[in-house]
C-alpha positions in Angstrom: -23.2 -28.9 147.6 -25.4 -31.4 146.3 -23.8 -34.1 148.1 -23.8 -32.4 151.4 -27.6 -31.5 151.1 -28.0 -35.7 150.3 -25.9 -36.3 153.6 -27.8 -34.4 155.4 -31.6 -35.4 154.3 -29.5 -39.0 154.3 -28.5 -38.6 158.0 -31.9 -37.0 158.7 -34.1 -40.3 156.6 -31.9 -42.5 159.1 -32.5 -39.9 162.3 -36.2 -40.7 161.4 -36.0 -44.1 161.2 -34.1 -44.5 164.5 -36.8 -42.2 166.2 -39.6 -43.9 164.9 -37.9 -47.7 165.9 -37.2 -46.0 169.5 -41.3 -45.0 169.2 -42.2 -48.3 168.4 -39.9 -50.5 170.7 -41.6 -48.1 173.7 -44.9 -49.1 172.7 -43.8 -53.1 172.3 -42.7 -52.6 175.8 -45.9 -50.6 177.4 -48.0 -53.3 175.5 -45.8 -55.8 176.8 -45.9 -54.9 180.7 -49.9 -54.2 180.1 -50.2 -57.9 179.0 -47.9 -58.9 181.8 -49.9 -57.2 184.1 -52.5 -58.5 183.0 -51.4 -62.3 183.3 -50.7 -61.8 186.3 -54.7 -60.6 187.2 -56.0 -63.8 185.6 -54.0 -65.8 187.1 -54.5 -64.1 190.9 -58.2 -64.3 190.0 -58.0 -67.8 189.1 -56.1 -69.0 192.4 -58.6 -66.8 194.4 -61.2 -68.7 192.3 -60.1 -72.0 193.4 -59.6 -71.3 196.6 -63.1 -70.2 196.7 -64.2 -73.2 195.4 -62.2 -75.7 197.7 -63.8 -74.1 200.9 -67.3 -74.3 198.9 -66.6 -77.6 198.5 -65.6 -78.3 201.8 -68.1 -76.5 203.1 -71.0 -78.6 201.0 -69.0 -82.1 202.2 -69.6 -80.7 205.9 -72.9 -80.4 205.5 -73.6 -83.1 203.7 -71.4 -85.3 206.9 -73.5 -83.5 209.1 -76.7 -84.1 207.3 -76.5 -87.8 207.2 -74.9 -87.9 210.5 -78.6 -86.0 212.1 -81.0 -88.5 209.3 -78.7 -91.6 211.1 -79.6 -90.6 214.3 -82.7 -89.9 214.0 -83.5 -93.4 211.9 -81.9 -95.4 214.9 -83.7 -93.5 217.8 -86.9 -94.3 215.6 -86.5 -97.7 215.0 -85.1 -98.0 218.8 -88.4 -96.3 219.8 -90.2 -98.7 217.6 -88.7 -101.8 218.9 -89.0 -100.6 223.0 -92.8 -100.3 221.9 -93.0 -103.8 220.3 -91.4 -105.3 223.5 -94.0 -103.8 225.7 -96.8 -104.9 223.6 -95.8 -108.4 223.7 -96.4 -110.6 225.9 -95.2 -113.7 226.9 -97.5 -115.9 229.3 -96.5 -119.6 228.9 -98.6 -122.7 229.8 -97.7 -126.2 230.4 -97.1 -127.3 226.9 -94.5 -124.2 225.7 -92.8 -124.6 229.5 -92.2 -128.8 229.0 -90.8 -128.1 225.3 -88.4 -124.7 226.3 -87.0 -127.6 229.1 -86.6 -130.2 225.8 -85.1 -128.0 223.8 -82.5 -127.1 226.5 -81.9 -130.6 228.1 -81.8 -131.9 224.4 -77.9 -131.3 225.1 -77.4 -132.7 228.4 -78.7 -136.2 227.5 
């Protein structure tokens, strides 16, 4: 009898065991899919992340294009401005002198 009764709390120690490593390898695997799942979140964040940040980016280099684009502009239609004003201020009224060298300087060529 005493050997059946060890059988059995031997059969029952290993019944244990088995329910407790069944236990255990269903928690591995909940942990595991919850770190999975998990993965995966970071790494969706981190693509929508980047994604966010390229069309920031873009969006800044636009601006930017279009910034200096407007300041370009508006330097040349100043300085165009600047020089039609000059060339209506000046004058030229030539005498006798400026008239004979102009002709030098051009026949200078032909002799």
């Amino acid at each position: 009898m005493a050997s059946t009764n060890s059988q059995e709390g031997y059969i029952n120690s290993l019944r244990q065991i088995k329910e407790t490593e069944e236990k255990v390898q269903g928690e591995i695997a909940y942990h595991k899919n919850q770190v999975e799942q998990e993965i995966k979140n970071l790494q969706e964040s981190l693509k929508n992340a980047i994604e966010m940040s390229k069309r920031d980016g873009e969006q800044v280099v636009e601006k930017s294009i279009e910034e200096s684009r407007d300041k370009a502009f508006a330097e040349s239609d100043r300085i165009i401005k600047d020089a039609t004003n000059k060339s209506k201020s000046i004058s030229f009224k030539p005498d006798k002198q400026t008239i004979r060298e102009i002709m030098d300087i051009l026949f200078s060529e032909v002799k």
